[in-house]
C-alpha positions in Angstrom: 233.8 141.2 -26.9 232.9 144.0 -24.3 231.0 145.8 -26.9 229.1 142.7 -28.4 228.0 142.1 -24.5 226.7 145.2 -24.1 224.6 145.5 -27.3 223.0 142.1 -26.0 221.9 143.3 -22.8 220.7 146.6 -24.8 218.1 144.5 -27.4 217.2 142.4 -24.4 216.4 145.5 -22.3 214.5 146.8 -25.0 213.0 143.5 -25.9 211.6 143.5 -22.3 210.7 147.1 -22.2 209.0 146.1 -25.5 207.0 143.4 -24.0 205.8 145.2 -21.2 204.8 148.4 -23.2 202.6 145.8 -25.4 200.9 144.4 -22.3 200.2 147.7 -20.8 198.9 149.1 -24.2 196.8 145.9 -24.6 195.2 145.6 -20.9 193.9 149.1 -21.4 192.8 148.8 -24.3 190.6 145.7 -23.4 189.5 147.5 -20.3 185.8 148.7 -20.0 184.6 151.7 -18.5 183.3 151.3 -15.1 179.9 150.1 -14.7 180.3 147.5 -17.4 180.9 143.5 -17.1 182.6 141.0 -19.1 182.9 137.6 -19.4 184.1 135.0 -22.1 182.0 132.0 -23.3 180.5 130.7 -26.9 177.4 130.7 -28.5 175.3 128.3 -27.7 171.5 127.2 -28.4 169.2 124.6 -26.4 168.9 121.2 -28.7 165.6 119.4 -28.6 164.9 116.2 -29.1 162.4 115.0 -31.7 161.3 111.4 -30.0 157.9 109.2 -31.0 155.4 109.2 -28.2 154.5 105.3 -28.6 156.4 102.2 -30.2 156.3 101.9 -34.2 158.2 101.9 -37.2 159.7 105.1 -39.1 157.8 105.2 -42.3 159.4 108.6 -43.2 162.4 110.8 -42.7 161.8 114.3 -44.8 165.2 116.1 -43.0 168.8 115.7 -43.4 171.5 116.8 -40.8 172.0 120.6 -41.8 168.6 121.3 -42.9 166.8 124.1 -41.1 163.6 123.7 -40.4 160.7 126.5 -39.5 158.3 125.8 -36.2 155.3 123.4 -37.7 157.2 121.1 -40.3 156.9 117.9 -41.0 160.1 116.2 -39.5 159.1 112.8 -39.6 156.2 110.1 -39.8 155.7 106.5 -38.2 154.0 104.0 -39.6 150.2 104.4 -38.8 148.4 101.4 -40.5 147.9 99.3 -36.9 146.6 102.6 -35.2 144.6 103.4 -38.2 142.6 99.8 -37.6 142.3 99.8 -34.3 140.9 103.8 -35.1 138.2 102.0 -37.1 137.2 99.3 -34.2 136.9 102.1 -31.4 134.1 104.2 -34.2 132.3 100.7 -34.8 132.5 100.8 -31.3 131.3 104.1 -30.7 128.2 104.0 -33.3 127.3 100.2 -31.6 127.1 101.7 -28.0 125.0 105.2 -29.5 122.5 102.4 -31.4 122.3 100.4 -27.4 121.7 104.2 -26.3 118.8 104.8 -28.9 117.5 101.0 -27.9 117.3 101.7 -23.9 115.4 104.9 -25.0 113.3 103.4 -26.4 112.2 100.7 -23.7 112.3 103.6 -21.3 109.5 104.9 -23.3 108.2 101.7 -23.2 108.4 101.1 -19.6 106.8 104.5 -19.1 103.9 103.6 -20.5 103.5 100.5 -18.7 103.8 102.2 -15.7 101.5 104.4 -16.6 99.1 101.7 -17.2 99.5 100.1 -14.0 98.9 103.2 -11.8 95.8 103.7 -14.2 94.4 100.2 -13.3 95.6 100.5 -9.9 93.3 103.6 -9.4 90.6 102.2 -10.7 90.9 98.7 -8.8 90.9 100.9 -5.1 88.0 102.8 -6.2 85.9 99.7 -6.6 87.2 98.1 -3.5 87.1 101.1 -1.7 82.9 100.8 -2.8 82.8 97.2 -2.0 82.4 96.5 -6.1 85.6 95.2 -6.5 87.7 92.6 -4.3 90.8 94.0 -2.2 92.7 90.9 -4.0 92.2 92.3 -7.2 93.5 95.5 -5.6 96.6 94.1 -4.0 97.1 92.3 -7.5 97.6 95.7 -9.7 99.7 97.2 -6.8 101.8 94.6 -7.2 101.8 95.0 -11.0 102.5 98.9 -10.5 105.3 98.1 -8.4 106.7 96.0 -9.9 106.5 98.4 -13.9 108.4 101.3 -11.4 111.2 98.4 -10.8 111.3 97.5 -14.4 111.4 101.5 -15.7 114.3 102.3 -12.4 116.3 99.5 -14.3 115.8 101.0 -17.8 117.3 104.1 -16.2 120.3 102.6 -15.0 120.8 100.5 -18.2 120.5 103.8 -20.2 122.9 106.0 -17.9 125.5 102.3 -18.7 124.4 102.7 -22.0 125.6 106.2 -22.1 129.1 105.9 -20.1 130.0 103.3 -23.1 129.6 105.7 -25.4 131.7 108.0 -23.4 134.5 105.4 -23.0 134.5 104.1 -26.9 134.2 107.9 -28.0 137.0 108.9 -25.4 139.0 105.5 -27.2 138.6 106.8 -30.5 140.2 110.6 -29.2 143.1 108.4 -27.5 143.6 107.1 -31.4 143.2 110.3 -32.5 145.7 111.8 -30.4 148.4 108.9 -31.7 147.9 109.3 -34.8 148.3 112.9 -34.7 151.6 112.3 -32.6 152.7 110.1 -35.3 154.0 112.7 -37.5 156.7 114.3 -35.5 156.7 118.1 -36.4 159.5 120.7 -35.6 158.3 122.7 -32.7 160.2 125.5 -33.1 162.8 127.2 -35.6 166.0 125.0 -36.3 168.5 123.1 -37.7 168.6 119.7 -37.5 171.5 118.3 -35.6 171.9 114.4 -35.8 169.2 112.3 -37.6 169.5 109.3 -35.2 166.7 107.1 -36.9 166.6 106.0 -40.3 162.6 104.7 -42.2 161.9 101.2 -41.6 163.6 101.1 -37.8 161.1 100.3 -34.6 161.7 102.2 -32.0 160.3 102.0 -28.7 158.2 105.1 -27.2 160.3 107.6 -26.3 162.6 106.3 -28.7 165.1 109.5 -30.8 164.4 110.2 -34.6 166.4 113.4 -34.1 167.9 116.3 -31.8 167.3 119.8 -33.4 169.2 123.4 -32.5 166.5 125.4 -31.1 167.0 128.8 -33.2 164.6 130.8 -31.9 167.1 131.1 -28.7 171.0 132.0 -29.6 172.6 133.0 -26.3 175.7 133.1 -24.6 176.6 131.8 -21.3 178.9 133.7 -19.1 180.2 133.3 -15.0 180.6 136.5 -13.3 181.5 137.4 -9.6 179.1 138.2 -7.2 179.4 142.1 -7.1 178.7 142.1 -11.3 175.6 139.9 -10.8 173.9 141.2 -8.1 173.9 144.6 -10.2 173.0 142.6 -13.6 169.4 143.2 -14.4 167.1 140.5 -16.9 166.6 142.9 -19.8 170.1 144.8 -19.5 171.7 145.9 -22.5 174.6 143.7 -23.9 177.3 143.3 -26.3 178.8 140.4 -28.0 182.6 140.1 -29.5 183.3 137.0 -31.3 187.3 135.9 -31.2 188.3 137.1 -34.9 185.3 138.8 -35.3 185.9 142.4 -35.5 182.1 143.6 -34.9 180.2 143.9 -31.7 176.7 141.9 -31.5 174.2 143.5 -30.0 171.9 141.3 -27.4 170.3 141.4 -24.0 170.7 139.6 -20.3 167.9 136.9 -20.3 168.9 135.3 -17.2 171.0 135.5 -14.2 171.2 132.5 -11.8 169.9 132.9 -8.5 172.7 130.1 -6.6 175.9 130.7 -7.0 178.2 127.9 -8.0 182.5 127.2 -8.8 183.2 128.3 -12.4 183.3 125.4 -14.7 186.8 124.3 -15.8 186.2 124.7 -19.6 185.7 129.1 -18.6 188.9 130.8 -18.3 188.2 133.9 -16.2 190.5 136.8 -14.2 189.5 135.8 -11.2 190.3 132.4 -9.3 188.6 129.7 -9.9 188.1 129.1 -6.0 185.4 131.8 -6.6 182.0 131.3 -6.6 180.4 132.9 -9.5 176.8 133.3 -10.8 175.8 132.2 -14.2 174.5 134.9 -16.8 172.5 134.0 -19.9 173.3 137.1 -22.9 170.9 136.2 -25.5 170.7 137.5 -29.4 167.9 139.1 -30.4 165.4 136.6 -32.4 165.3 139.2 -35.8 169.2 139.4 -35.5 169.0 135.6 -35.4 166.7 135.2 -38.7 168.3 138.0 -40.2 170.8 135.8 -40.3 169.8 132.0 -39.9 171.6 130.5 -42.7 175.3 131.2 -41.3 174.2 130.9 -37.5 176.2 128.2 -36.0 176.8 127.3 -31.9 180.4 126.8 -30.2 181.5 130.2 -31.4 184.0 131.7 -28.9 184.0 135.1 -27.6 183.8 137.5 -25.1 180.2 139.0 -23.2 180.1 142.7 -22.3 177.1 143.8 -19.8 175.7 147.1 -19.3 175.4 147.6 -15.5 172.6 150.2 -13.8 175.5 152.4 -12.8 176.4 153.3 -16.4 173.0 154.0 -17.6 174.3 157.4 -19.0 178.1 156.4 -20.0 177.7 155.7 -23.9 179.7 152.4 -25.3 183.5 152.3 -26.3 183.7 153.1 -30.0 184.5 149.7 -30.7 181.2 148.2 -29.4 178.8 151.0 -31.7 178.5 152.3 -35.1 179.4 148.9 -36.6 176.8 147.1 -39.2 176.8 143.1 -38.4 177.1 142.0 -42.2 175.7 138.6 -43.1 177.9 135.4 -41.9 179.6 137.4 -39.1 177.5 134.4 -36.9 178.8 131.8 -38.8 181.4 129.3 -37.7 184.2 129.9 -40.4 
């Protein structure tokens, strides 16, 4: 019985001794050289939402949820027939206020020439009474008349340049049209993948009102928290590394942003330090080509760990595990 208690307290020593040899071995294994940082977090991409400008009916939905989608395609269209009508009143519009233009012209010609007239006879009738051949009443009779053409041709004047701001307006009317019909065909404004499809043809929706939210593509990143010493040393541009949980390849990306407040580390980020901390907030990014190279298996909410390259280890070279290996196609991919 002596003996059996003995070889118990033996396995457990060297279950113990066991444990803490595999702790050791596995904390410096994980452990960076200095001048790098690291912090955990998951891949994430900005979502978009694809929403109609003004109220209408879906005519058409041409994307599923799943389908990627390049910058420029045709996501959706709204019904267009009661813009397209009121499209053809503003041009009637438009051509009747350029045919009033082309009519005050034309009295402004004629008013011209009236005027012209009336200064003529006006000359002529002061000559004569100036002589004493002619009577100051006849005189005072074609100044009244000139006056009174210079009124008439001022007011053809103003009734042009009114003329000419309703052509403005109606032409300006038929550019607002323009512009909603144009916005009626809701078009991907960047690379990809269509998230939730939240409309379906034939619903009205106000404006403003969702067809869709898309994963912006062109901008894979992860977000990471690190304490203040790391961040004040991380610079936009810095060279980075990306380990995704049973993953066994290193990602190469860059630093693309590092918060200039400070703020407590979010519950849902598990990090060595305590969470009493103030840490800053540190955007590692993919590179776009890495991201097309392999677009069909990239997927967000990937977990895994961030490693930073800070200005004090310009000249130390990566840990082996973080170079020399390729990043096959669906290594992104949620699996």
């Amino acid at each position: 019985m002596k003996h059996l208690r003995l070889l118990v307290a033996v396995v457990a020593l060297l279950a113990a001794l066991a444990a803490i040899a595999w702790t050791v071995w596995s904390h410096n294994a994980n452990r960076l050289p200095e001048g790098f940082a690291a912090g955990n977090g998951r891949v994430e991409a900005d979502q978009i939402d694809i929403a109609t400008r003004s109220a209408g009916r879906v005519a058409e939905i041409r994307v599923s949820e799943g389908d990627l989608v390049q910058k420029g395609d045709v996501l959706a269209v709204m019904d267009t027939r009661e813009l397209e009508a009121q499209m053809a009143r503003a041009e009637a519009d438009t051509r009747r206020a350029e045919s009033q233009v082309e009519e005050v012209r034309a009295l402004i010609a004629q008013r011209q020439a009236q005027l012209a007239l009336a200064q003529d006879e006006f000359t002529r009738a002061s000559e004569l009474a100036g002589r004493g051949v002619g009577s100051q009443a006849v005189s005072d009779q074609k100044k009244s008349q000139l006056a009174t053409a210079e009124a008439a041709l001022n007011a053809a004047v103003a009734q042009l340049n009114s003329a000419e701001r309703g052509v403005d307006a109606a032409q300006a009317l038929v550019v607002q049209y323009k512009t909603q019909l144009a916005d009626a065909t809701l078009v991907a404004p960047v690379l990809g993948r269509v998230l939730y499809r939240l409309a379906q043809p034939g619903e009205v929706l106000g404006g403003g009102g969702k067809v869709m939210t898309i994963l912006d593509l062109s901008q894979v990143y992860m977000e990471v928290f690190l304490p203040a010493e790391d961040s004040m040393r991380t610079a936009i541009g810095a060279e980075a590394r990306i380990r995704l949980d049973s993953v066994p390849y290193a990602i190469p990306a860059y630093v693309s942003f590092v918060s200039p407040e400070a703020q407590f580390t979010p519950k849902t980020v598990e990090t060595e330090q305590e969470r009493e901390k103030l840490m800053f907030r540190v955007k590692v990014r993919l590179p776009e080509e890495l991201v097309r190279a392999n677009i069909e298996q990239v997927k967000t909410g990937l977990r895994g760990m961030a490693y930073i390259r800070l200005p004090s280890s310009a000249e130390t070279p990566w840990p082996a595990e973080f170079v020399g290996q390729p990043i096959p196609p669906g290594v992104l991919a949620d699996e």
